[in-house]
C-alpha positions as a Markdown table, in Angstrom:
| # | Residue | x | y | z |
|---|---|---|---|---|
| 1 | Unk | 21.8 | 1.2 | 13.5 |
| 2 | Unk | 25.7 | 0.9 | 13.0 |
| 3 | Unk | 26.9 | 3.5 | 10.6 |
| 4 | Unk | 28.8 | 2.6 | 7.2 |
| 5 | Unk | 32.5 | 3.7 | 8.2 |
| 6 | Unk | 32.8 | 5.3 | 4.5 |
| 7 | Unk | 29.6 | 6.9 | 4.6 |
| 8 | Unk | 29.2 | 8.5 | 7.9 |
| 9 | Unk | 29.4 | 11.9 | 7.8 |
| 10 | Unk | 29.2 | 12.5 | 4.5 |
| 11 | Unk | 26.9 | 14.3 | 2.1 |
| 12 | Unk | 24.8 | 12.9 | -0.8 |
| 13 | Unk | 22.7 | 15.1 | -3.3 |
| 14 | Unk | 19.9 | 13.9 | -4.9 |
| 15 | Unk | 18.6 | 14.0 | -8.2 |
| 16 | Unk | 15.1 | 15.2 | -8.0 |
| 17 | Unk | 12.3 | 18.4 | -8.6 |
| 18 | Unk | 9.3 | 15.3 | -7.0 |
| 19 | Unk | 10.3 | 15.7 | -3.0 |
| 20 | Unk | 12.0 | 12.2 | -3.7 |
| 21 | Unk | 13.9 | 13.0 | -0.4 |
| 22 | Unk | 10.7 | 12.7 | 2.1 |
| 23 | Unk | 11.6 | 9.3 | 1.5 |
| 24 | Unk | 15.4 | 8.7 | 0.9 |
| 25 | Unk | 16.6 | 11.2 | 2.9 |
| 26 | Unk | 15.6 | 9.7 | 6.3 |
| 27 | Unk | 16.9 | 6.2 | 5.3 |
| 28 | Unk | 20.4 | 7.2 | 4.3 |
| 29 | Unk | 20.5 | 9.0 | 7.6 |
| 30 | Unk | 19.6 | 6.6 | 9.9 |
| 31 | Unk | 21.1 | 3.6 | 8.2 |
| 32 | Unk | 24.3 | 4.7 | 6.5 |
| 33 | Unk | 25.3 | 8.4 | 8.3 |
| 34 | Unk | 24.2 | 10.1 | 5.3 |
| 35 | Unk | 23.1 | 13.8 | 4.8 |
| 36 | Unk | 20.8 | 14.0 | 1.5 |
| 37 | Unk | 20.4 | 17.3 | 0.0 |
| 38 | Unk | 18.3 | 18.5 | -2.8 |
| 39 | Unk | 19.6 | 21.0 | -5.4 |
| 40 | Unk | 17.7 | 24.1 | -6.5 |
| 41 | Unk | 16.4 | 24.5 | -9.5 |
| 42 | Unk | 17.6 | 20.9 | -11.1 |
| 43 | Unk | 15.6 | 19.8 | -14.1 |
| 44 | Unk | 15.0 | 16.1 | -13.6 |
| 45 | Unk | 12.0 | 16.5 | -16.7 |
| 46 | Unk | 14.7 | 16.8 | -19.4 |
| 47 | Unk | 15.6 | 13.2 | -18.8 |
| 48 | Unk | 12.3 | 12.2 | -20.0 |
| 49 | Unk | 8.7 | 12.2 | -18.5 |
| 50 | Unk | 5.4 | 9.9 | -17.9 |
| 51 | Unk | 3.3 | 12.0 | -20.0 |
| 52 | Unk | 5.5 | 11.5 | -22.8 |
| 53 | Unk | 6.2 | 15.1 | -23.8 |
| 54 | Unk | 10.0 | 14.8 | -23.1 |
| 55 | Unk | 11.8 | 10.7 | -24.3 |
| 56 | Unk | 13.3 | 9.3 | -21.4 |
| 57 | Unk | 17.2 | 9.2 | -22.0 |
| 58 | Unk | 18.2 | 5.6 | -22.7 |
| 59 | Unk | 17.0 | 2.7 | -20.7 |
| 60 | Unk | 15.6 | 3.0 | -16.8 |
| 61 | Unk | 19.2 | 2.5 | -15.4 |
| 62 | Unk | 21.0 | 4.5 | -17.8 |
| 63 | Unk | 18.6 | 7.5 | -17.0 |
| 64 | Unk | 19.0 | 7.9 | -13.4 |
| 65 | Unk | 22.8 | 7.2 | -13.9 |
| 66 | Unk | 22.7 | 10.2 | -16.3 |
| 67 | Unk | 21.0 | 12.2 | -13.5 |
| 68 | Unk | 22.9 | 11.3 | -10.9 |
| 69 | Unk | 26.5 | 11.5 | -12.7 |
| 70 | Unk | 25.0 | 15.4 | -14.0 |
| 71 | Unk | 23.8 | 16.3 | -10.8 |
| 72 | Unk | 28.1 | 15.4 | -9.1 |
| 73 | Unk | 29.2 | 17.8 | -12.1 |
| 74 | Unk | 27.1 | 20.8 | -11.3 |
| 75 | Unk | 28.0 | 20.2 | -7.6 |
| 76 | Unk | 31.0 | 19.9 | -5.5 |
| 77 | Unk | 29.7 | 16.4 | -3.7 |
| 78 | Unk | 31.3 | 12.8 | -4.3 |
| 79 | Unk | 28.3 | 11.2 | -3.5 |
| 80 | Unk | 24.8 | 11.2 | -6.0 |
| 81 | Unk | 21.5 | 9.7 | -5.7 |
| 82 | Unk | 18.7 | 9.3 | -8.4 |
| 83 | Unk | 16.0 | 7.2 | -8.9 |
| 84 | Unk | 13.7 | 6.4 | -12.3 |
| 85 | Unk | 10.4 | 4.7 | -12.1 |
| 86 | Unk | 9.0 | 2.2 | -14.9 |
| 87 | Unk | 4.9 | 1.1 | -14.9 |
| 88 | Unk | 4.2 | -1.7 | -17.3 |
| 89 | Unk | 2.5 | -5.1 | -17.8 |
| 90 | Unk | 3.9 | -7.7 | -15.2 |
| 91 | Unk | 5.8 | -10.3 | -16.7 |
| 92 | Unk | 3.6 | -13.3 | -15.7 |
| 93 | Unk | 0.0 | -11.3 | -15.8 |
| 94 | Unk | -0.1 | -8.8 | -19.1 |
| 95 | Unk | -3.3 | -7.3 | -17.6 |
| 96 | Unk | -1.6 | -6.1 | -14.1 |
| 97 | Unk | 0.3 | -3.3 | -14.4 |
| 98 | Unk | 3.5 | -3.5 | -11.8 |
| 99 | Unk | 6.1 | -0.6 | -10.5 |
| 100 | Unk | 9.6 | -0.9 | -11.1 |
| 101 | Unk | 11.5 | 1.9 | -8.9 |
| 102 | Unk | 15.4 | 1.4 | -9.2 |
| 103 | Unk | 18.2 | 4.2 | -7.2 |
| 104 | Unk | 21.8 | 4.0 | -8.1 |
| 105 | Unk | 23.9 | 5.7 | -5.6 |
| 106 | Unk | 27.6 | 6.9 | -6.9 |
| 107 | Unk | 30.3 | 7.1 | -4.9 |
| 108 | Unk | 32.9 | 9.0 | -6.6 |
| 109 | Unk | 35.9 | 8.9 | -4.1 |
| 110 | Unk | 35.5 | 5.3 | -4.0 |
| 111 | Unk | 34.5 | 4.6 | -7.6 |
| 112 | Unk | 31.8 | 2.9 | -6.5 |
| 113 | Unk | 28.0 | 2.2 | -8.2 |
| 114 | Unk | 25.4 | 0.3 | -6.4 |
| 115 | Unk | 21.8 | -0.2 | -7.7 |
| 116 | Unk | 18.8 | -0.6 | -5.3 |
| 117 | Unk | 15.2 | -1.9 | -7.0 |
| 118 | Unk | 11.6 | -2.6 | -6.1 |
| 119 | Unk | 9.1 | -4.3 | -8.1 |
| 120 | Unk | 5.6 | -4.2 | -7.1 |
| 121 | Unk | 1.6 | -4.6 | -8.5 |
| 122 | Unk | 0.8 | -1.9 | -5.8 |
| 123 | Unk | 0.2 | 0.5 | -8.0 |
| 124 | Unk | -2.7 | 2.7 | -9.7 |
| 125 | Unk | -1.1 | 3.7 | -13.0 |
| 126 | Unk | -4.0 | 4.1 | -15.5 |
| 127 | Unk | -5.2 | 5.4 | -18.3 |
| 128 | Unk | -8.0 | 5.8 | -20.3 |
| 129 | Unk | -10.2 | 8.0 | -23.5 |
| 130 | Unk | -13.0 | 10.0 | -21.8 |
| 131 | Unk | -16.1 | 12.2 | -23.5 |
| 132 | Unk | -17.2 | 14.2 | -20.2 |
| 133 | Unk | -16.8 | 15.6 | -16.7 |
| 134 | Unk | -18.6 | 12.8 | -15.4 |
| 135 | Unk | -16.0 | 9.7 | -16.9 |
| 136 | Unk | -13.5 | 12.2 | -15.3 |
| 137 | Unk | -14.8 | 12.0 | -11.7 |
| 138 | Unk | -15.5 | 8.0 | -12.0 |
| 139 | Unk | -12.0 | 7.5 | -13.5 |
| 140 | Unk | -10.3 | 9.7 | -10.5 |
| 141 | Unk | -12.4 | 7.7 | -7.7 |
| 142 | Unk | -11.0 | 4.2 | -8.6 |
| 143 | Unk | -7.1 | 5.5 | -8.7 |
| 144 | Unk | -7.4 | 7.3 | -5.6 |
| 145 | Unk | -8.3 | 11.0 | -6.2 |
| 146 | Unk | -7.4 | 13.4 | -5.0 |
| 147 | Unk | -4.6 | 12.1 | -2.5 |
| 148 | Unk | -3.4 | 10.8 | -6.0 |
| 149 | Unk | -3.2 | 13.3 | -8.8 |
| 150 | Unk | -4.3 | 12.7 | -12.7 |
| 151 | Unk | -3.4 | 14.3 | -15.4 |
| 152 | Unk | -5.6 | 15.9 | -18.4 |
| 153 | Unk | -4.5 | 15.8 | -22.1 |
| 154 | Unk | -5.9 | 16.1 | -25.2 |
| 155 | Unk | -6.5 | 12.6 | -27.6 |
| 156 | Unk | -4.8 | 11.0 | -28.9 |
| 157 | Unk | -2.0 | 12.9 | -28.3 |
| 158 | Unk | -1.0 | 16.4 | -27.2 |
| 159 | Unk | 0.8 | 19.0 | -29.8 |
| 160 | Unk | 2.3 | 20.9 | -27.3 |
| 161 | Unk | 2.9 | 21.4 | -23.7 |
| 162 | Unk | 0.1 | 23.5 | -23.2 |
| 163 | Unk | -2.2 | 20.8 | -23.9 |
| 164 | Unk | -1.0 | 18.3 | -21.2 |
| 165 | Unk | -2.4 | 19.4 | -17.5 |
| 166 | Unk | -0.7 | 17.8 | -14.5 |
| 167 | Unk | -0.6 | 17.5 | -10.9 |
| 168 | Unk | -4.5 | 17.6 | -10.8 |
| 169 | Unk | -5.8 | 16.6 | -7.0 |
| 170 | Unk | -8.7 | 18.8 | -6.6 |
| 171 | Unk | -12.4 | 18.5 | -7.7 |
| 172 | Unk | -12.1 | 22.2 | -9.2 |
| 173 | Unk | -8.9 | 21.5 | -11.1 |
| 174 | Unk | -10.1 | 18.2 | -12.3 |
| 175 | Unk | -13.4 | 20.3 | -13.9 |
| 176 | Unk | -11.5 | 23.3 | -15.3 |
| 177 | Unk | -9.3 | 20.8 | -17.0 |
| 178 | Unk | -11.8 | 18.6 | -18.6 |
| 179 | Unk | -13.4 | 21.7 | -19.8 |
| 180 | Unk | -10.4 | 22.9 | -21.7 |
| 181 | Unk | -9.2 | 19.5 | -22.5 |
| 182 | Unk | -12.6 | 19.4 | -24.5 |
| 183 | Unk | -12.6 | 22.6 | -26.1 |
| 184 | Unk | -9.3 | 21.7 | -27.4 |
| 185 | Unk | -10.1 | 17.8 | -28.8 |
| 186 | Unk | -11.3 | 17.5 | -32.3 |
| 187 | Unk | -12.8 | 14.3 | -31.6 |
| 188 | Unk | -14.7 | 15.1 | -28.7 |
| 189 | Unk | -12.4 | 12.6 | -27.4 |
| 190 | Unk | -9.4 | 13.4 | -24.7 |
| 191 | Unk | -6.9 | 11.5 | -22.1 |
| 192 | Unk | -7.2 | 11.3 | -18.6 |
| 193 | Unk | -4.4 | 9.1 | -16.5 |
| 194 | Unk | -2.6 | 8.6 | -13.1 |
| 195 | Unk | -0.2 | 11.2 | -12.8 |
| 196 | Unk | 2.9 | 9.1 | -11.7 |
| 197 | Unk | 5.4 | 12.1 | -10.3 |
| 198 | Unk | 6.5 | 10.6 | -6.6 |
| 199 | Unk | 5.5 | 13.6 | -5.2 |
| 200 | Unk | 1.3 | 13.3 | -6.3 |
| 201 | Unk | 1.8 | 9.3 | -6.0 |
| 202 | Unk | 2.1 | 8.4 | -2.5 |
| 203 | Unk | 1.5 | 4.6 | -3.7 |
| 204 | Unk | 4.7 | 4.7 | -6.0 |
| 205 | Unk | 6.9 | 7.0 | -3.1 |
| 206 | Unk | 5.9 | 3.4 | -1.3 |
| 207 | Unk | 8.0 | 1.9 | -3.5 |
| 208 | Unk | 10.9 | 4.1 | -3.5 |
| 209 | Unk | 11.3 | 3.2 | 0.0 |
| 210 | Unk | 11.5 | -0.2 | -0.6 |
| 211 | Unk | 14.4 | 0.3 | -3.7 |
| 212 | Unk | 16.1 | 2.7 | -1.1 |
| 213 | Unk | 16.0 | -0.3 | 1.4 |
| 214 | Unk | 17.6 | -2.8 | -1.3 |
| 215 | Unk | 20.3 | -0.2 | -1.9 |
| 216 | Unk | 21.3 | -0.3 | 1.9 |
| 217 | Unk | 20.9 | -4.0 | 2.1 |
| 218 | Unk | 23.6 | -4.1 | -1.1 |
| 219 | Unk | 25.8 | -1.3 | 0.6 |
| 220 | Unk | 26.2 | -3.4 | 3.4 |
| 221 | Unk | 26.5 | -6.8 | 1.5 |
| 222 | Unk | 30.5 | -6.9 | 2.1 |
| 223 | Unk | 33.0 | -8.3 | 0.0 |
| 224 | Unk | 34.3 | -11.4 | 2.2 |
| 225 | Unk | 37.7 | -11.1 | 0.2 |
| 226 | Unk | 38.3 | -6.9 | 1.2 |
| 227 | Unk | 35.4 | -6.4 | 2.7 |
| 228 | Unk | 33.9 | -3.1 | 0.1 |
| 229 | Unk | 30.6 | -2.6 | -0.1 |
| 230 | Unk | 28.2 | -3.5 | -2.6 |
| 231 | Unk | 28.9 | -7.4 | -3.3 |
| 232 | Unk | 26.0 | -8.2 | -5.5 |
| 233 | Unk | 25.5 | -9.9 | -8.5 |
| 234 | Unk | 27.3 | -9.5 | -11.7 |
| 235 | Unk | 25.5 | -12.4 | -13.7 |
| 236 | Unk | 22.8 | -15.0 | -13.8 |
| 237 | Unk | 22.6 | -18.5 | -15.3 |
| 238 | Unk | 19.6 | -19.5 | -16.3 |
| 239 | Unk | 18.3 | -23.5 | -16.5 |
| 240 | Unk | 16.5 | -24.1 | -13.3 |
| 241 | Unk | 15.6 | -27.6 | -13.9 |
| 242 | Unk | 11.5 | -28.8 | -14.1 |
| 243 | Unk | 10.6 | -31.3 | -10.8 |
| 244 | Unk | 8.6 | -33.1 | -13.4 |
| 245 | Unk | 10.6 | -34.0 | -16.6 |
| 246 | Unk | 13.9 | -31.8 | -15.1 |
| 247 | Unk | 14.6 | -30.2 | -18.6 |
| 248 | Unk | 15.9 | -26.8 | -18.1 |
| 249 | Unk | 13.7 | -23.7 | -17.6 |
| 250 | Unk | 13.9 | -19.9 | -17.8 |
| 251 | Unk | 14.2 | -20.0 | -13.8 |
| 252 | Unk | 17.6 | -18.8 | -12.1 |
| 253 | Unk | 20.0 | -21.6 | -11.6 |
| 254 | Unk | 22.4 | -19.6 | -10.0 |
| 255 | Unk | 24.1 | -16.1 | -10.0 |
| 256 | Unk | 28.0 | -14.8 | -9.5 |
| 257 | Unk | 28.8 | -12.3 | -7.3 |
| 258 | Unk | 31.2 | -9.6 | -7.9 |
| 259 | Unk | 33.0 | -7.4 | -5.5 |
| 260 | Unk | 33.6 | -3.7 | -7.8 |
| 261 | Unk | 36.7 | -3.1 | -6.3 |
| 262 | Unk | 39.1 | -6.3 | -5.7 |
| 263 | Unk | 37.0 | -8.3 | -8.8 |
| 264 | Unk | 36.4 | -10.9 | -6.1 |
| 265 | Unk | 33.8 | -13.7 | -7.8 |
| 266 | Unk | 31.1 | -15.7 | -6.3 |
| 267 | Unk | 29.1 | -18.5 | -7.3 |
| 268 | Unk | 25.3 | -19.1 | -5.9 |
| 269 | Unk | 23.4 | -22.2 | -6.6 |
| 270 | Unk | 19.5 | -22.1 | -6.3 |
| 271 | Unk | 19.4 | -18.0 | -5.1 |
| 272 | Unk | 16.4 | -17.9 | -4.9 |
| 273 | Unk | 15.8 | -20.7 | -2.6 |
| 274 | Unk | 14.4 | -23.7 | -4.7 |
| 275 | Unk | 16.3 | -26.2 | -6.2 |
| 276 | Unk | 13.6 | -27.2 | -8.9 |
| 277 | Unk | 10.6 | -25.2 | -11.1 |
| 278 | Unk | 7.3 | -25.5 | -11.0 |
| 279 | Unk | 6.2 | -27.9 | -14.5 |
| 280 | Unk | 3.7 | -24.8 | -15.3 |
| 281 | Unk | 6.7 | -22.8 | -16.1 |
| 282 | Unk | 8.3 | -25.2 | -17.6 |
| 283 | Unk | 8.5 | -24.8 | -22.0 |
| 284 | Unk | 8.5 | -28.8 | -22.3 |
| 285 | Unk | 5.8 | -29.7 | -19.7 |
| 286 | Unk | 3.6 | -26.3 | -20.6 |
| 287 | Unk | 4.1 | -25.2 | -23.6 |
């Protein structure tokens, strides 16, 4: 694969404590010439966390762009990488849960900020209220244990730190924290969930790769006025019309283009590759 002519060579660090890089790392190499290193000791936790112990910091986006712009000013690097995972209900299906993995990559020399993202119902995020050992082991067999990890807290909710027990992927951890867990509940009651760190998810690192993908498929979207990188879209413009009674629908209609350095606009009809919606999504035909 061709190099990027203002990437090649260069270096990138990486916001992460997970082993994000197993992943990223080798894409950025062979596709764009870039070197991905990891800084030591770099807190990525105090951005938030899935077990809830630490509030993410502002939305999904605005996190990792928090991470990556904090990890350029402890560094000497112009170029920063993060990623920030969501799990919640798909939009069309409240009962599956879907991944949402998003990595911004900042280019400082160039002033440049380009978003990759993946969004996917492979995923075994899961929760649930358990009274013994045995719920334990039948709860970590259907998500995957032990090549995924769980985690162990005390319900309904931990008070502290101490009572939240990650990274679990062996049958002996899995027992020892039950057991305390336990001890601990005043109900008799604890949690027991899908510990959704990359680096004890190998499902969700899945779908790193893929946002890392988008990224470099945005990177080398060119601007056909200058020709800079990252020529995505700036806005969408809803109103796809209904093949049945053509009213307008939540569906994309088209999208505009933006190039971040030259302020180049372009309009896309039908992005997405159909010119009309399907009546079941339509609010007149279905509502």
């Amino acid at each position: 694969m061709k190099k990027h002519p203002l990437f090649n060579n260069r270096v990138a660090v990486l916001a992460t404590k997970h082993h994000k890089e197993k992943e990223i790392a080798p894409i950025l190499r062979q596709e764009l010439g870039v070197e991905v290193i990891v800084p030591q000791d770099f807190d990525t936790d105090c951005f938030g966390t899935f077990t809830r112990d630490v509030k993410r910091t502002g939305t999904q986006i605005e996190a990792a762009r928090l991470k990556a712009e904090t990890v350029l000013s402890l560094t000497n690097e112009t170029l920063a990488l993060a990623s920030e995972g969501t799990f919640s209900p798909h939009p069309s299906n409240p009962f599956v849960p879907c991944n949402q993995e998003i990595i911004i990559f900042l280019d400082r020399t160039n002033e440049l900020k380009i978003i990759g993202q993946s969004v996917t119902i492979e995923t075994n995020f899961s929760h649930r209220v358990i009274k013994s050992i045995e719920e334990a082991h039948e709860f970590a067999e259907k998500v995957g244990f032990p090549e995924h990890a769980v985690v162990v807290m005390v319900h309904p909710a931990p008070e502290n730190r101490e009572e939240i027990i990650k990274g679990i992927n062996t049958t002996e951890q899995l027992v020892e924290a039950v057991a305390f867990a336990l001890n601990q509940s005043k109900t008799g009651e604890i949690s027991i969930e899908t510990d959704m760190r990359a680096l004890y998810n190998p499902t969700r690192m899945k779908n790193i790769a893929r946002a890392t993908y988008d990224l470099i498929q945005k990177i080398r979207n060119a601007c056909p006025n200058c020709d800079f990188p990252g020529f995505d879209v700036f806005s969408r413009k809803k109103g796809l019309p209904c093949a049945y009674c053509h009213s307008p629908t939540e569906l994309t209609l088209a999208v505009t283009y933006k190039c971040q350095k030259c302020r180049f606009f372009k309009d896309v009809m039908f992005p997405d590759g159909i010119q009309e919606a399907d009546p079941s999504l339509c609010n007149y035909c279905n509502p």
